[in-house]
C-alpha positions as CSV (number, residue, x, y, z in Angstrom):
1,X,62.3,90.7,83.5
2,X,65.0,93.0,81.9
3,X,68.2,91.8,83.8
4,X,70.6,95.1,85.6
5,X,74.4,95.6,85.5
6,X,75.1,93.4,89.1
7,X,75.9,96.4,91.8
8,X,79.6,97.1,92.1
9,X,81.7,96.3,95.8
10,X,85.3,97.8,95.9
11,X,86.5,95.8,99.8
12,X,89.3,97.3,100.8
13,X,92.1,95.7,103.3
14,X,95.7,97.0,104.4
15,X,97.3,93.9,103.6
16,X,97.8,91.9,100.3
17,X,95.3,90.0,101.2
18,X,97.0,86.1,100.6
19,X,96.9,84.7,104.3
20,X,93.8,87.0,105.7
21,X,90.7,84.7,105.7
22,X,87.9,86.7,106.7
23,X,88.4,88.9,103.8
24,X,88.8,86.4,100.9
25,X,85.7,84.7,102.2
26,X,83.6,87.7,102.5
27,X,84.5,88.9,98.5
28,X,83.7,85.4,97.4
29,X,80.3,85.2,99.4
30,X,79.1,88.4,97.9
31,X,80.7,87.5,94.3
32,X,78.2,84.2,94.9
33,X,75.2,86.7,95.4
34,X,76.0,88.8,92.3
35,X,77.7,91.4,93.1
36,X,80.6,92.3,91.4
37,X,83.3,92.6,93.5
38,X,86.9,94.2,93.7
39,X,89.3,93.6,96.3
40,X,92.0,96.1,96.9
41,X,94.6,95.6,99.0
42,X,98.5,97.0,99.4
43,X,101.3,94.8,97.7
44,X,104.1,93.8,100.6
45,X,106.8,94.5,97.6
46,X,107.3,95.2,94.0
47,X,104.7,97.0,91.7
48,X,100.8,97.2,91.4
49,X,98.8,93.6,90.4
50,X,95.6,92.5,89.0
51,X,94.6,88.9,89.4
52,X,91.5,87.0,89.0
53,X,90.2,85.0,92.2
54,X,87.2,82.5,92.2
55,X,84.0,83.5,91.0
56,X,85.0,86.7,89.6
57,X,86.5,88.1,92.4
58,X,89.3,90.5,90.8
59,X,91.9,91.3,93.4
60,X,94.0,94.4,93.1
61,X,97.3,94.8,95.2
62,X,98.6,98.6,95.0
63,X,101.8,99.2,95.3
64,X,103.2,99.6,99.2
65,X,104.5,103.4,99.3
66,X,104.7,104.2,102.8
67,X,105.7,108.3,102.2
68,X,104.6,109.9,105.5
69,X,105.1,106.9,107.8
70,X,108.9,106.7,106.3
71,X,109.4,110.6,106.9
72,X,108.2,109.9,110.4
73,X,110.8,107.4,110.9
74,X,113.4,109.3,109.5
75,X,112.7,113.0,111.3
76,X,112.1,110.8,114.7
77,X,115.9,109.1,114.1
78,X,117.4,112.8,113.3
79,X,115.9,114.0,116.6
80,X,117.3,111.2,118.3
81,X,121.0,112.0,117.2
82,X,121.6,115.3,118.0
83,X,123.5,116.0,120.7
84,X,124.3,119.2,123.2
85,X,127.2,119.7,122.1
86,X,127.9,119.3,118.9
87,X,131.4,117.9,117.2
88,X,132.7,115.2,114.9
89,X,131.0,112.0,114.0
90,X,131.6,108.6,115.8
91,X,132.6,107.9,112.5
92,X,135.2,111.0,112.1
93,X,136.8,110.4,115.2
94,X,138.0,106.6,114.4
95,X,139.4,107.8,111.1
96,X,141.1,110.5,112.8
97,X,142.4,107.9,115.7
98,X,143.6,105.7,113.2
99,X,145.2,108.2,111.0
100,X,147.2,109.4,114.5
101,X,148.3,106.1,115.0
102,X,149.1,105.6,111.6
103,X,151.6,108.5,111.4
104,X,152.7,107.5,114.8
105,X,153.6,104.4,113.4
106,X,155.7,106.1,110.7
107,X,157.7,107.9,112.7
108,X,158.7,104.9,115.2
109,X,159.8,102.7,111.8
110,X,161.9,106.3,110.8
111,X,163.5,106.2,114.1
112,X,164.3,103.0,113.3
113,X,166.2,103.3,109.8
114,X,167.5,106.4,111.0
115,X,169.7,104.8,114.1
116,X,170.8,102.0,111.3
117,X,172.2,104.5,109.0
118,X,173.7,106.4,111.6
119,X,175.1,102.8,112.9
120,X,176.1,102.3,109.5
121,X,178.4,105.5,109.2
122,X,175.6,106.7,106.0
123,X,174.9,109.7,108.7
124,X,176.3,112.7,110.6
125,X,176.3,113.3,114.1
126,X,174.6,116.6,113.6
127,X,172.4,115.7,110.9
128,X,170.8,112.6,113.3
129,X,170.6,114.6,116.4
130,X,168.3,117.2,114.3
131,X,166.5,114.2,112.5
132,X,165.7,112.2,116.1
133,X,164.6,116.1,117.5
134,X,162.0,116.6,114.4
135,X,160.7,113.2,115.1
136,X,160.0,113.4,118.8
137,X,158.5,117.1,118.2
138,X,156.3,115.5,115.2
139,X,155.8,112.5,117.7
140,X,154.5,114.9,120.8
141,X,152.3,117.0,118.2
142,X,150.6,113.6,117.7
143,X,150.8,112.1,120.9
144,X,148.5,115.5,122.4
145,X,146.5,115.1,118.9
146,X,145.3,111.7,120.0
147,X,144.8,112.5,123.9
148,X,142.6,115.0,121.5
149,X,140.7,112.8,119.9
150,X,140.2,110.4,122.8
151,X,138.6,112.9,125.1
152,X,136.4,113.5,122.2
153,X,135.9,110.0,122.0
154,X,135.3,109.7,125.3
155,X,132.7,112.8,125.4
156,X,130.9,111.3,122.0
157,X,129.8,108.3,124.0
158,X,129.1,109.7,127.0
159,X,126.4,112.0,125.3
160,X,125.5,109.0,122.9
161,X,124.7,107.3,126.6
162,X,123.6,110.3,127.8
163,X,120.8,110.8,124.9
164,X,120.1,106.8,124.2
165,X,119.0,106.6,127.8
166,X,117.0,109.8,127.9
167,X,115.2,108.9,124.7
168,X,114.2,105.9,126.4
169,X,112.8,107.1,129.1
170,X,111.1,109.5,127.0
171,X,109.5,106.8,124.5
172,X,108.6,104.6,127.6
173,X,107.0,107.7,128.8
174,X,105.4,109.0,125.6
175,X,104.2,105.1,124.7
176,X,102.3,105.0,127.8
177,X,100.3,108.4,127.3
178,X,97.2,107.8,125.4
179,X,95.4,111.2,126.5
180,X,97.7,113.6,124.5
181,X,97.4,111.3,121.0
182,X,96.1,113.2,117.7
183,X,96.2,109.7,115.2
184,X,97.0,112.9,112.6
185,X,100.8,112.2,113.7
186,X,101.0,109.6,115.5
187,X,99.9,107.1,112.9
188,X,100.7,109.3,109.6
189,X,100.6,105.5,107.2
190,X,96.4,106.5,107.9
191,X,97.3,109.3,105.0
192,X,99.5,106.7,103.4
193,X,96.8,104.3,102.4
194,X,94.5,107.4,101.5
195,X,97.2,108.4,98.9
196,X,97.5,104.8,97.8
197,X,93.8,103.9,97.7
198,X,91.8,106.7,97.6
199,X,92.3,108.2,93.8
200,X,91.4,104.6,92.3
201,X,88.3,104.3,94.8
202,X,87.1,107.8,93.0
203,X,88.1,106.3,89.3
204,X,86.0,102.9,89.7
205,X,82.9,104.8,90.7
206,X,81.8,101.7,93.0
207,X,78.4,101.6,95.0
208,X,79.7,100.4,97.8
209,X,82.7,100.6,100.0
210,X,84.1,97.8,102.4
211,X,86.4,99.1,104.7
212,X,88.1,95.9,106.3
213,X,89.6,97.2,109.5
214,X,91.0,100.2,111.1
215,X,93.4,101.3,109.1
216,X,91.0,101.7,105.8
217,X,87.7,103.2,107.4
218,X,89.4,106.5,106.8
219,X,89.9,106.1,103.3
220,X,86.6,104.8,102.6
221,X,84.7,107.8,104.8
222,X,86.8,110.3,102.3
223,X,85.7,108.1,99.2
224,X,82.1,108.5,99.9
225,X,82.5,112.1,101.3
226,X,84.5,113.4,97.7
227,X,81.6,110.9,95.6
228,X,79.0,113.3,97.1
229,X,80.3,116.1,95.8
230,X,80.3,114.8,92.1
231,X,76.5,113.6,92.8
232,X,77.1,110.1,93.5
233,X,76.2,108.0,96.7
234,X,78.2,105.6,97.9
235,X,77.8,103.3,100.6
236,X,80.1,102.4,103.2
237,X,81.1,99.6,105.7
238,X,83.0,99.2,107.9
239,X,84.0,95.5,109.0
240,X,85.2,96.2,112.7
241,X,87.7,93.0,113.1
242,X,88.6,93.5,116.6
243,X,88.0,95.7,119.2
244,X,90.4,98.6,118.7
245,X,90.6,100.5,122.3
246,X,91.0,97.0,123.6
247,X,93.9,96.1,121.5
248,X,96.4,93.6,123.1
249,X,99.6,95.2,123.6
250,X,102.7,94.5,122.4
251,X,105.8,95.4,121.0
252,X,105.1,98.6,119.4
253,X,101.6,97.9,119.7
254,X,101.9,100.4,122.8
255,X,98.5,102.2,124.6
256,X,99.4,105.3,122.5
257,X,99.3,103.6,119.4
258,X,96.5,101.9,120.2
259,X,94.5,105.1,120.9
260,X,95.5,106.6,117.8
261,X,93.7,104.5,116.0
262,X,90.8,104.1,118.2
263,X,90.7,107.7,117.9
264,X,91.0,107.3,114.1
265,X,88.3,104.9,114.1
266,X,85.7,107.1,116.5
267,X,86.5,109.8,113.7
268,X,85.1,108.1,111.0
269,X,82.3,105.2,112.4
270,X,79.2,107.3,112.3
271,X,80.0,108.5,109.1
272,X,79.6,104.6,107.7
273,X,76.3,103.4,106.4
274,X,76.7,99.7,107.9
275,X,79.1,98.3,110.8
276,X,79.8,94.7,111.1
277,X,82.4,92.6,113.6
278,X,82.7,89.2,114.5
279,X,81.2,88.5,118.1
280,X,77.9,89.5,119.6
281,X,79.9,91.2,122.5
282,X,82.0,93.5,119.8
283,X,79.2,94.5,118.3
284,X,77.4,95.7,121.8
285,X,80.6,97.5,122.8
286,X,80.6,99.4,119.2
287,X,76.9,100.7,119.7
288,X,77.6,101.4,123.0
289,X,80.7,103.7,122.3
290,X,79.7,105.3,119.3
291,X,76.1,105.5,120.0
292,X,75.8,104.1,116.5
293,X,72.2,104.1,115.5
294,X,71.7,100.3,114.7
295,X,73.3,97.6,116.9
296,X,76.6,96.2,114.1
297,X,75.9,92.9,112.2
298,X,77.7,89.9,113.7
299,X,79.5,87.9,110.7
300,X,81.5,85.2,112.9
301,X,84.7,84.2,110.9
302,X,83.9,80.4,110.3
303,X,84.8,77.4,108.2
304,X,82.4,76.6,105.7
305,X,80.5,72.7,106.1
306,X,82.8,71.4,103.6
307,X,85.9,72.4,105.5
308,X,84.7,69.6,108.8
309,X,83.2,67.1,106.3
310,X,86.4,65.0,105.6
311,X,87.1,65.9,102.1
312,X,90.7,67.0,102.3
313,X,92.0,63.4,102.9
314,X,95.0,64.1,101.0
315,X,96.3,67.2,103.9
316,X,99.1,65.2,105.9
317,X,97.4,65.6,109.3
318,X,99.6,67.6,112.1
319,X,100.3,64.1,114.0
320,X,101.6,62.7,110.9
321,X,103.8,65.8,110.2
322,X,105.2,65.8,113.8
323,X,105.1,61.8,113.6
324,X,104.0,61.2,117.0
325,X,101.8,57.4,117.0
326,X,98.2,58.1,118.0
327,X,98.6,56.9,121.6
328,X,100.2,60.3,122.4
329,X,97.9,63.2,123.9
330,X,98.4,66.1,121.2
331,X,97.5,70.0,121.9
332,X,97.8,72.4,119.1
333,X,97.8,75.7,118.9
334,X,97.3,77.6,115.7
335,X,97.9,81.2,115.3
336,X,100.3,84.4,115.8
337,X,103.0,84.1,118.3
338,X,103.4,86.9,120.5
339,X,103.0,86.8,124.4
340,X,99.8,88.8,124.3
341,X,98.2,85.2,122.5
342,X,99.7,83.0,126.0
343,X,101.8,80.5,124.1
344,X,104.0,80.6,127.4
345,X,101.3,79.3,129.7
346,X,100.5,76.5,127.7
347,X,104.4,75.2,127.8
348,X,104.9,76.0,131.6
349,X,101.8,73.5,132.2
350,X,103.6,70.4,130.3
351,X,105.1,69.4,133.3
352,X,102.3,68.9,134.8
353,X,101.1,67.0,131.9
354,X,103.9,64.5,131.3
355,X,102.8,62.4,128.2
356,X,101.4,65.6,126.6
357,X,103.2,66.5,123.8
358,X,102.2,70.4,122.3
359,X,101.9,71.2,118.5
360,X,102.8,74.7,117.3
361,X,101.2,76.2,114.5
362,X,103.7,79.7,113.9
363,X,101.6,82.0,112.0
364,X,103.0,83.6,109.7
365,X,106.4,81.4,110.1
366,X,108.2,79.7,112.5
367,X,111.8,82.0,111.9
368,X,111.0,84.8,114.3
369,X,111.7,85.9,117.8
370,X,108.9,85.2,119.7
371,X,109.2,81.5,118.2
372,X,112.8,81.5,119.4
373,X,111.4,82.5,123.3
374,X,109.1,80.1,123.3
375,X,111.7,77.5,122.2
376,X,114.1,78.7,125.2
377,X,111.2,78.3,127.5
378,X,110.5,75.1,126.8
379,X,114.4,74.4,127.3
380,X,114.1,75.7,130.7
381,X,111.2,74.0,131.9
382,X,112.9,70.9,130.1
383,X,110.0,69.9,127.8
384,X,111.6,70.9,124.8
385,X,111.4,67.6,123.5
386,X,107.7,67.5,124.0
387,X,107.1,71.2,122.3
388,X,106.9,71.1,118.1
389,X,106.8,74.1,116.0
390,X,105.2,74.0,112.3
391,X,105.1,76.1,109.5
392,X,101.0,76.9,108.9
393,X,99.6,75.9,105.8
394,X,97.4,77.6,103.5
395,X,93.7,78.3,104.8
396,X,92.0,75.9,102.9
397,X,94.0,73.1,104.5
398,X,93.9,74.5,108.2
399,X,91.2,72.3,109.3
400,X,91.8,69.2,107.8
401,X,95.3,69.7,108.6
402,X,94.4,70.0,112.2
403,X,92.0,67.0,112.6
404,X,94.3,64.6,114.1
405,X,94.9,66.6,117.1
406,X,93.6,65.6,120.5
407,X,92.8,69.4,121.8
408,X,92.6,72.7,120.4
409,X,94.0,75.7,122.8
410,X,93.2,78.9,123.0
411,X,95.3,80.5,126.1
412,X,95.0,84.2,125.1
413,X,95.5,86.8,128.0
414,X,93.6,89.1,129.0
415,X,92.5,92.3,127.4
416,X,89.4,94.0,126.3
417,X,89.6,92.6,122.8
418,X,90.1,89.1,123.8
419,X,87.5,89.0,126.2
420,X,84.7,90.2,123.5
421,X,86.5,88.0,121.0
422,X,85.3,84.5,119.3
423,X,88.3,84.1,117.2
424,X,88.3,82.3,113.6
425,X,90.7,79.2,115.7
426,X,87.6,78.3,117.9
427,X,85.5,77.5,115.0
428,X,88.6,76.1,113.1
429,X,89.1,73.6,115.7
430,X,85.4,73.3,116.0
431,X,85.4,72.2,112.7
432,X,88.3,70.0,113.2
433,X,86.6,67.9,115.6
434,X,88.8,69.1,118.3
435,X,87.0,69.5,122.1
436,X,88.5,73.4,123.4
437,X,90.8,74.2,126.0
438,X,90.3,78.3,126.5
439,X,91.3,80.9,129.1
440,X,88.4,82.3,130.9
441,X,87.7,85.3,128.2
442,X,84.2,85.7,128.6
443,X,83.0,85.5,125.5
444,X,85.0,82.2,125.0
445,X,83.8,81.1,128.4
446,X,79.8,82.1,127.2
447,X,80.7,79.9,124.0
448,X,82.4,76.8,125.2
449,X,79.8,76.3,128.1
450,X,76.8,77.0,126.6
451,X,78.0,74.1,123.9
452,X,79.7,71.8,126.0
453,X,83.1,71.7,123.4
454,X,85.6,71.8,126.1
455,X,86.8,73.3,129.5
456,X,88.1,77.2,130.4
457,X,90.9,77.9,132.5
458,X,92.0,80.8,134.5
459,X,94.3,82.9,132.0
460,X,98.0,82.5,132.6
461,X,97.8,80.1,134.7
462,X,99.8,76.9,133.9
463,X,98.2,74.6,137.0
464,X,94.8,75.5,135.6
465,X,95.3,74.7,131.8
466,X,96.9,71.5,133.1
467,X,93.6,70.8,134.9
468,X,91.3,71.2,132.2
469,X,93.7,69.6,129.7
470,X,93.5,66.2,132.1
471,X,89.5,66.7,132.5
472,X,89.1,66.8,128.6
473,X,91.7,64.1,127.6
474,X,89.8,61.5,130.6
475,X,86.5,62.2,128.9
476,X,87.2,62.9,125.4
477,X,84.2,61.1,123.8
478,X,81.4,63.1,125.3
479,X,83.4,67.0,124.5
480,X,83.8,65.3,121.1
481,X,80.2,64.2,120.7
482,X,79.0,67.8,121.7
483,X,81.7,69.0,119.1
484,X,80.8,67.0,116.0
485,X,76.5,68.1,116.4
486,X,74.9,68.7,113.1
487,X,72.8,71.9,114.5
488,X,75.8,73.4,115.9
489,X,78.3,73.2,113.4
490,X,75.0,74.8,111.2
491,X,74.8,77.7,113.7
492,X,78.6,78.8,113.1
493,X,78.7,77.8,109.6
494,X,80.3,80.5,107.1
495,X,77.2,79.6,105.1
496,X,75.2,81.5,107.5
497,X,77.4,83.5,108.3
498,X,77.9,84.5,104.5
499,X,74.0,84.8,104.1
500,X,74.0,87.8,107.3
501,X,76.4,89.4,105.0
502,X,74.4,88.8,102.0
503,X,71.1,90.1,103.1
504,X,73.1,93.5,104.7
505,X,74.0,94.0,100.9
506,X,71.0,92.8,99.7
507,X,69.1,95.9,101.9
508,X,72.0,98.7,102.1
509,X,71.8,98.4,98.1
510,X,68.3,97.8,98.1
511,X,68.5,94.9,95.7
512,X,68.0,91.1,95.3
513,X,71.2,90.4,94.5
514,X,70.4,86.8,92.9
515,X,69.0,88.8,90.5
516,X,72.2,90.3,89.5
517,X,74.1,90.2,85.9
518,X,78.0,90.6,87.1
519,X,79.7,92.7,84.2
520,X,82.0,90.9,81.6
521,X,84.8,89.4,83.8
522,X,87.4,90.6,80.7
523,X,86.1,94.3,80.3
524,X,86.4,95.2,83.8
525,X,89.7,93.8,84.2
526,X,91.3,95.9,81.3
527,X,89.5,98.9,82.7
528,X,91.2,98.4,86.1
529,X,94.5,97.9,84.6
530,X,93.9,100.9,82.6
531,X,93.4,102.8,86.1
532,X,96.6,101.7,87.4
533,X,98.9,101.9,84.0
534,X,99.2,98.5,83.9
């Protein structure tokens, strides 16, 4: 048998890539097929990389130039500071003020050495009296300057109040509208990545595209559709990570961005070759919305077997970092901190759980402001004491790290994409050996009761966590019996999850890719370096 150049897989991500899971796992699962594989992804700072992963893996970071998105910014902050009637800065007027009272201040320290000369017999009658009547005309002509200035002043701000608050009302309004959005201008970064990414995707020449997310399915639609042109084919996917209409909100996460890029998304999805997402209900809801023509592959974002097997004995377990004895009830919950993820409902319910103590995992760090509202929370329910919050540690160590935990929770609210989600923490603390405590998302709910790994509560509700939190912690042996079976852990392994992705490749390309020669690790790298200038 003649052995082939191994097929060529550019994935593609709108992050650098370091902390996001899903995507490191998928390249190194196809780089374990045979394919050769090249992960882009945008640099958070400084200039363009190349660096060699595991098994071949070569990860590119471009560098972060955010041209249309900045202009946005900039145009939207010039709108926002003009005013009806025009006149002199802020800024203008307090120099001019302070000028005023400067001179002011000069001429009351003249007065003052003038009437001690005069006292001193150094000058005339006459030539005092027309000093004193220069300095009080001087004096009036800046007194009525700065009654000037401070009406102006005055004006200035009531226009800057004026304007902040009708801008406000406007971006309330406009934030809520999610009929009148074209993504074309509303998210203009969309064009950003394509002027980052796109011209290397044309220079690599790869067979297939992995467009990880909504941000990049754009770019790798345009890839494909410019490749055609030349006489090349190039296959696409698109690797749907959430559910984008069903976006949780917050922040600027508002309903009109999020239909911008649903919008962005519908534009492009038909246009891919393969779809794949991470729950069975996602992938229903996809089909269903796009009338795609095949139902998406599921590819659940998993641990592999190795991560629940016990190996990482040298991870200091989260008990031991917090250094609570193992008497003490533990909850942890692992993930981002915003209040669309129902932090807050699991530390209104510790008074109802009074030996509970709850473990914090602040992805991506625990200096930020949703941290610091959860910690004034917890001061005003006064469990504050009982509440710990923990830098996360790399994903390798995320389950072993976790293992000493009594309960994993999942208390996410409720919105469309949450309740077709499984979310990697599930199967982290699955892996863990943790029973679950989950809000009633459906998908969660199907999960958890169909495996008998923990209880389901009703979402924000404090009472009902504490419920199920007391129903788990009295019969912890049988939720962790159900949690540690062979066949299940199996089912949700990434090494089946990694062989639905393999055997999508395997047909899209229409290849065995076992059979596959990857290229000279070396070679390729100097060409992509080459690409870039580096």
């Amino acid at each position: 048998m003649t052995d082939r150049i191994a097929p060529h897989v550019a994935m593609v991500v709108a992050n650098d890539t370091a902390n996001d899971t899903r995507v490191l796992k998928e390249a190194d699962a196809l780089a374990r097929g045979g394919v050769r594989v090249t992960l882009f992804g945008v640099a958070r700072e400084g200039p363009a990389t190349v660096e060699r992963l595991d098994n071949g893996v070569l990860r590119v970071l471009v560098e972060g130039r955010f041209v249309l998105r900045d202009e946005r910014t900039r145009r939207r902050a010039l709108r926002r500071a003009r005013r009806l009637m025009t006149g002199e800065p802020a800024a203008a007027l307090a120099a001019r003020s302070a000028r005023i009272n400067a001179r002011l201040g000069d001429l009351k320290a003249e007065s003052g050495h003038a009437v001690r000369s005069r006292k001193a017999g150094q000058v005339g009658t006459v030539p005092f009296k027309i000093g004193v009547a220069g300095r009080l005309l001087a004096q009036k002509r800046w007194q009525v300057a700065r009654l000037s200035v401070k009406a102006r002043t005055r004006l200035a701000r009531r226009q800057s109040r004026w304007a902040n608050g009708y801008w406000q009302r406007w971006d309330a309004s406009m934030s809520r509208d999610d009929r009148s959005v074209s993504w074309r201008t509303e998210i203009p970064e969309a064009y950003d990545y394509e002027a980052m990414l796109g011209p290397v995707l044309d220079r690599i020449e790869p067979a297939a595209i992995h467009a990880h997310d909504m941000h990049i399915i754009g770019v790798a639609a345009r890839a494909a559709g410019r490749a055609s042109l030349r006489g090349r084919e190039v296959k696409t996917v698109y690797d749907a990570h959430e559910y984008v209409p069903g976006l949780s909100q917050y922040g600027g996460r508002t309903p009109r961005f999020i239909a911008a890029w649903a919008q962005h998304e519908s534009e492009y999805i038909r246009q891919m070759d393969r779809v794949i997402t991470v729950s069975p209900a996602i992938a229903r809801a996809l089909r269903k919305r796009h009338d795609l023509p095949l139902e998406p592959t599921v590819v659940m974002n998993s641990p592999a077997l190795a991560a629940g097997s016990g190996a990482d004995a040298a991870v200091t377990g989260i008990r031991e970092r917090i250094g609570l004895p193992d008497t003490t009830p533990l909850m942890v919950y692992s993930g981002g901190i915003t209040r669309a993820r129902g932090v807050e409902t699991a530390i209104e319910a510790l008074p109802d759980l009074p030996d509970v103590h709850l473990a914090v995992v602040c992805v991506p760090k625990v200096d930020m402001r949703s941290v610091t509202a959860l910690k004034k929370l917890a001061a005003k329910v006064g469990v504050e004491h009982r509440v710990h919050y923990l830098e996360p540690v790399a994903p390798a160590d995320v389950v072993p790290f976790l293992r000493t935990a009594d309960i994993g929770l999942i208390p996410i609210l409720r919105f469309p994409s949450h309740e077709m989600a499984l979310p990697n923490k599930v199967f982290e603390y699955l892996f863990a050996g943790l029973p679950v405590v989950t809000s009633d998302m459906p998908s969660l709910h199907e999960f958890v009761g169909r495996t008998g790994i923990g209880e389901v509560f009703t979402a924000e509700d404090p009472y009902d966590l504490a419920v199920a939190v007391r129903q788990v912690l009295a019969t912890q042996a049988g939720y962790r019996e159900n949690v540690a079976r062979p066949d299940l852990l199996r089912e949700v392994s990434w090494e089946v999850q990694s062989d639905h992705l393999r055997a999508l490749y395997a047909e899209l390309l229409g290849t065995d890719l076992e059979q596959q020669v990857p290229v000279e690790d070396d070679r390729w790298e100097k060409e992509i370096r080459t690409i870039l200038g580096l």
